[in-house]
C-alpha positions as CSV (number, residue, x, y, z in Angstrom):
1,X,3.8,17.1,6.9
2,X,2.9,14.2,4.5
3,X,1.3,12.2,7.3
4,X,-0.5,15.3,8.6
5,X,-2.2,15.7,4.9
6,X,-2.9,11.7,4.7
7,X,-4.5,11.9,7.8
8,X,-6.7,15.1,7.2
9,X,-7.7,13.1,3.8
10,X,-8.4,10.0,5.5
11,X,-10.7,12.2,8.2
12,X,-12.1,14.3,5.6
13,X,-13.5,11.0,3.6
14,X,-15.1,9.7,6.5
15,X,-17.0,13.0,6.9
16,X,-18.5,13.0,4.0
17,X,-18.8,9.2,3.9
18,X,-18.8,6.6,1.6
19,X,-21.3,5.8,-0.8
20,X,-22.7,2.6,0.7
21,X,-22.4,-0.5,-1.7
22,X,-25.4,-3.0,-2.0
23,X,-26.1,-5.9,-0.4
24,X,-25.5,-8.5,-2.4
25,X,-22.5,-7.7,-4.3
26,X,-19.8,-4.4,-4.4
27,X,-18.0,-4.0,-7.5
28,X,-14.3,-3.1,-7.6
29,X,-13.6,-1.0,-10.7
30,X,-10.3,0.1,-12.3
31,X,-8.6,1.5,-15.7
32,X,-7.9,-2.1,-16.9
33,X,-10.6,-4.4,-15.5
34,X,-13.9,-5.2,-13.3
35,X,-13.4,-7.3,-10.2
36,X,-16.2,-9.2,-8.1
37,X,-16.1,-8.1,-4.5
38,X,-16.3,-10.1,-2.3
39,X,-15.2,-13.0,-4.6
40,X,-15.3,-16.9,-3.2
41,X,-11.8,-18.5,-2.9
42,X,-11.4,-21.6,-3.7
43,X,-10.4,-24.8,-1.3
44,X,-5.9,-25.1,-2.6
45,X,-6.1,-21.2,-3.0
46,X,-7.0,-20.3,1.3
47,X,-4.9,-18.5,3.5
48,X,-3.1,-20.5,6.2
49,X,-5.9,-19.6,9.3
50,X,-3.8,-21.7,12.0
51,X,-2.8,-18.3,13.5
52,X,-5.9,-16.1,13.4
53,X,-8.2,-19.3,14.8
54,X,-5.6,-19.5,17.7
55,X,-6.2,-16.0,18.2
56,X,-10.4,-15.6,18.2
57,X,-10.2,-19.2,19.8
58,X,-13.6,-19.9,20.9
59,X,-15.1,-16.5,20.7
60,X,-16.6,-17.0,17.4
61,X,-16.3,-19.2,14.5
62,X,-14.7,-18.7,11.0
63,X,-17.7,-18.3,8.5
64,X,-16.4,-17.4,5.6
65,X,-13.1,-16.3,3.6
66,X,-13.4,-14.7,0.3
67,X,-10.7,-12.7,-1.6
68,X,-9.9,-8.7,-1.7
69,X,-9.2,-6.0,-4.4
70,X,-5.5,-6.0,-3.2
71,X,-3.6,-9.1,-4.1
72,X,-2.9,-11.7,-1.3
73,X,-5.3,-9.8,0.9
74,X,-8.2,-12.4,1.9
75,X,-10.9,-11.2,4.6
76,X,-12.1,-13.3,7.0
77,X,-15.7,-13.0,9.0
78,X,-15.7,-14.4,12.5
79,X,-19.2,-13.7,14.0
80,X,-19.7,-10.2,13.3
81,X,-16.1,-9.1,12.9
82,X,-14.3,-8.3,9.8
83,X,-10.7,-9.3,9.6
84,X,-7.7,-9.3,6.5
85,X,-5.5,-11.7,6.7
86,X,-2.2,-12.4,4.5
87,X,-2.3,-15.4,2.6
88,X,0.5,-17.2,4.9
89,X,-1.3,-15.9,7.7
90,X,1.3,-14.0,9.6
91,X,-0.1,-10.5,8.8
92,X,-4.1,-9.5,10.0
93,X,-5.4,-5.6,9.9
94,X,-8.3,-4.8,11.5
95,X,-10.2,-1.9,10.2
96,X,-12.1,-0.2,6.9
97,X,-11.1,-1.5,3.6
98,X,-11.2,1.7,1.7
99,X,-11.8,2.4,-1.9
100,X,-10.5,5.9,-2.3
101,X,-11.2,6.1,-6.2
102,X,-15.1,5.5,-5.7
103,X,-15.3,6.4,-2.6
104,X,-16.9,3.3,-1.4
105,X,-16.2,1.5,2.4
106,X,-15.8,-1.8,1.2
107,X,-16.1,-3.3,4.7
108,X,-19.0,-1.7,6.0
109,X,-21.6,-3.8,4.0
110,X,-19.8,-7.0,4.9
111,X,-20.1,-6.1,8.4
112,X,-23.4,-5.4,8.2
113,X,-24.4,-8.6,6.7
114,X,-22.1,-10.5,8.9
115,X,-24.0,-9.0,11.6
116,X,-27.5,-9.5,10.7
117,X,-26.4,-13.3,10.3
118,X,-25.6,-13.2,13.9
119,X,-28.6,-11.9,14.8
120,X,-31.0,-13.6,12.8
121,X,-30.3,-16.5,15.5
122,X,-32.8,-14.8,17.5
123,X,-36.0,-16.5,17.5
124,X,-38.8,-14.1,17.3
125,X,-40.7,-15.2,19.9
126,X,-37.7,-14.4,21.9
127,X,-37.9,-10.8,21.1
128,X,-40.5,-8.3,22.7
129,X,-42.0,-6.9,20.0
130,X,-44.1,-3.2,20.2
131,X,-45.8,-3.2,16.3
132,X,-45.5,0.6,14.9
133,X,-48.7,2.5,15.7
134,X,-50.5,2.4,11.3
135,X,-48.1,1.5,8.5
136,X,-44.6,-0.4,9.6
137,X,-42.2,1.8,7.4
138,X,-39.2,0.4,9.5
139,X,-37.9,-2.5,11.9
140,X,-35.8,-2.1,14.4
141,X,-34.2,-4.7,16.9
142,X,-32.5,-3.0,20.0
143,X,-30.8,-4.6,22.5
144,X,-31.4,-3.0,25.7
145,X,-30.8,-3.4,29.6
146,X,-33.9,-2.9,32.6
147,X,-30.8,-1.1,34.2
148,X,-29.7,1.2,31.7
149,X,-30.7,5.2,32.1
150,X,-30.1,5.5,28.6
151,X,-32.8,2.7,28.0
152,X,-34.9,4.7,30.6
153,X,-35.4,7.3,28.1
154,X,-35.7,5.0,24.9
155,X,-39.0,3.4,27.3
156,X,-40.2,7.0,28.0
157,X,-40.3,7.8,24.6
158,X,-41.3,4.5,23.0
159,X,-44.2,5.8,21.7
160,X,-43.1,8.3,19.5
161,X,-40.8,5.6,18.0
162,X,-44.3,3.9,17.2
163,X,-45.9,6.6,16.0
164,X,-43.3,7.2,13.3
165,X,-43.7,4.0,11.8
166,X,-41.1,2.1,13.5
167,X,-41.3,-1.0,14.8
168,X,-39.0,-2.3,18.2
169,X,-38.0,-5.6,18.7
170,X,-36.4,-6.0,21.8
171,X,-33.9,-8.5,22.7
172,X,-32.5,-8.7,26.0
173,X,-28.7,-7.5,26.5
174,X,-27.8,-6.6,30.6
175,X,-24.9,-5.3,30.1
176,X,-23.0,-6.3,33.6
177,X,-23.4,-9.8,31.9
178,X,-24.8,-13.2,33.0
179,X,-25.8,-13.9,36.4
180,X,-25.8,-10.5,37.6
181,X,-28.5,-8.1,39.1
182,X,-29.6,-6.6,35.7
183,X,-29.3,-10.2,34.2
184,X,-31.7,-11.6,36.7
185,X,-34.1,-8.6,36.1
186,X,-34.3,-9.2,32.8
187,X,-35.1,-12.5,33.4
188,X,-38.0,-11.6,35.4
189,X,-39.2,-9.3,32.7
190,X,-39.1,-12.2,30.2
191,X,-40.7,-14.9,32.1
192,X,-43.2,-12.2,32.4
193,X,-47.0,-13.7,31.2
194,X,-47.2,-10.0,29.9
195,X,-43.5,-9.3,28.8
196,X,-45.2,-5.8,27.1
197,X,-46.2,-4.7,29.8
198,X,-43.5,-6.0,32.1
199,X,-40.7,-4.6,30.3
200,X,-42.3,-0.8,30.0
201,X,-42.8,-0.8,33.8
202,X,-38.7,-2.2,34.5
203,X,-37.5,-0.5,31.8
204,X,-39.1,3.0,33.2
205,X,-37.9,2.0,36.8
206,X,-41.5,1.2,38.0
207,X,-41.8,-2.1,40.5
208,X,-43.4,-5.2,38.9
209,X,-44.0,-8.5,40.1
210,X,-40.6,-11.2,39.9
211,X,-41.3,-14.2,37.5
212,X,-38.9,-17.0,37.2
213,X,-38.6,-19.7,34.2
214,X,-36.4,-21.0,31.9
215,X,-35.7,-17.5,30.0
216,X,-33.7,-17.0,26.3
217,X,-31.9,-13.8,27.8
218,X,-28.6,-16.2,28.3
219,X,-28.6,-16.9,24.6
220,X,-30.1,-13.0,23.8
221,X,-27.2,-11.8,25.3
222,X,-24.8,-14.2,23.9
223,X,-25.8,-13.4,20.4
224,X,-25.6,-9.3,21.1
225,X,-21.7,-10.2,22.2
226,X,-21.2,-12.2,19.3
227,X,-22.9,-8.9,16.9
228,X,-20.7,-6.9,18.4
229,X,-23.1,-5.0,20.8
230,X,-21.0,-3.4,23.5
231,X,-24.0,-1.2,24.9
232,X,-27.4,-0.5,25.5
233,X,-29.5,0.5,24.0
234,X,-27.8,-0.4,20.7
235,X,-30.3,-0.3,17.6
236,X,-29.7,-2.4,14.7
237,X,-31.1,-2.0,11.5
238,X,-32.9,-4.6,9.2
239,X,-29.8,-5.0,7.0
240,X,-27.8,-4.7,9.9
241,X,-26.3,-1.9,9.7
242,X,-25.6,-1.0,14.2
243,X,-26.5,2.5,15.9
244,X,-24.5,2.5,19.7
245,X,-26.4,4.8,22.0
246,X,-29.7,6.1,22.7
247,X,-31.0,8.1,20.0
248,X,-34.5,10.7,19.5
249,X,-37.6,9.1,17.7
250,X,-37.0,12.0,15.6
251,X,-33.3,11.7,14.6
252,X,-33.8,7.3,14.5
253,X,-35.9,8.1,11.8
254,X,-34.6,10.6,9.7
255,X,-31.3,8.2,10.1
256,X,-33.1,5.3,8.6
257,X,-34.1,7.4,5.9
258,X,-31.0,8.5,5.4
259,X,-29.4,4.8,5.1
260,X,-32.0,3.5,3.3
261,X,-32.4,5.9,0.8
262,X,-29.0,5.6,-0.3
263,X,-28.8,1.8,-0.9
């Protein structure tokens, strides 16, 4: 009965969601004292990280370990993932770091920003970039497939997107991974002299001519895995913050609002 009531809370949190901290710092408050969160640890004061390097091995790197609200708790961020370790490094918990008194996801944000430090490794002329039709209110890179149906529809509909205000950067992500069909399609698409154009006619299943060159969607796609992008189309914010799935012009929009507006 206890669990079934922890877990109902747990659920019912998550509905309503967390008030999302800001950027640049999240502040852990109690009765007795004010604690920085993250906070830098120092050099003699790290966890031991033999065992959690042996485990990511070369899928991403160890960027940065800072300390946590609960004592002997450090997080670690590999890539774009968000790990807790124990300081002898036995013990790692994958997951949300909850506050429950201010209602705050503690990991989210730190996520996010891990995240948009992977991506900014893009270069932008490696993206295909569609400018919002008037006023850019918001920018959006979405990795997406020539393959996908789900993409289909995102190409149908990319002018609404523009017409909101949005602007979509596009960075290549086929999905069945490197030297498949979709990878060398989205090859052609970027050695494209129009990559626009090219894209928009592969991207609604329309026949265009086959270009070869020496194309970034090798490194495009290694960055999305590295992110965390496990689908297409997968929009990701300008903080970061990572939408999985097609979504409407329409509901993209009043989620960005939504975010933003509460940051």
């Amino acid at each position: 009965m206890q669990q079934r009531i922890g877990f109902i809370l747990i659920s019912a949190l998550l509905m309503v969601g967390f008030t999302r901290p800001s950027i640049d710092e999240v502040i852990y408050q109690d009765e007795q004292e004010k604690t920085q969160f993250p906070a830098p640890v120092q050099q003699e004061t790290l966890p031991d990280l033999s065992l959690i390097k042996r485990l990511i091995g070369d899928r991403d790197t160890i960027e940065a370990v800072v300390s946590t609200p609960i004592d002997d708790l450090f997080q670690v961020t590999a890539g774009a993932q968000v790990y807790y370790l124990s300081r002898d490094g036995r013990y790692m918990l994958q997951g949300d770091l909850l506050d429950l008194k201010q209602y705050k996801n503690l990991t989210e944000t730190q996520r996010d920003q891990a995240r948009l430090a992977v991506i900014n490794r893009l270069n932008l002329s490696d993206l295909i970039i569609y400018p919002a039709v008037g006023q850019t209110r918001y920018t959006v890179t979405v990795f997406s497939d020539v393959d996908c149906p789900y993409c289909q529809m995102l190409f149908e509909q990319i002018d609404d997107f523009l017409k909101l205000g949005i602007e979509l950067r596009f960075a290549a992500f086929p999905r069945t991974g490197i030297d498949s069909r979709s990878y060398y399609k989205s090859v052609s698409v970027w050695c494209a002299p129009d990559r626009k154009t090219t894209l928009l006619r592969a991207g609604r299943g329309l026949k265009h001519e086959k270009y070869s060159c020496e194309s970034p969607v090798k490194e495009s796609y290694d960055i999305g895995v590295k992110a965390g992008i496990t689908g297409t189309p997968s929009f990701v914010f300008s903080d970061g913050f990572l939408i999985s799935g097609f979504v409407s012009p329409e509901n993209l929009m009043t989620m960005l609002q939504t975010h933003f507006s509460n940051k």
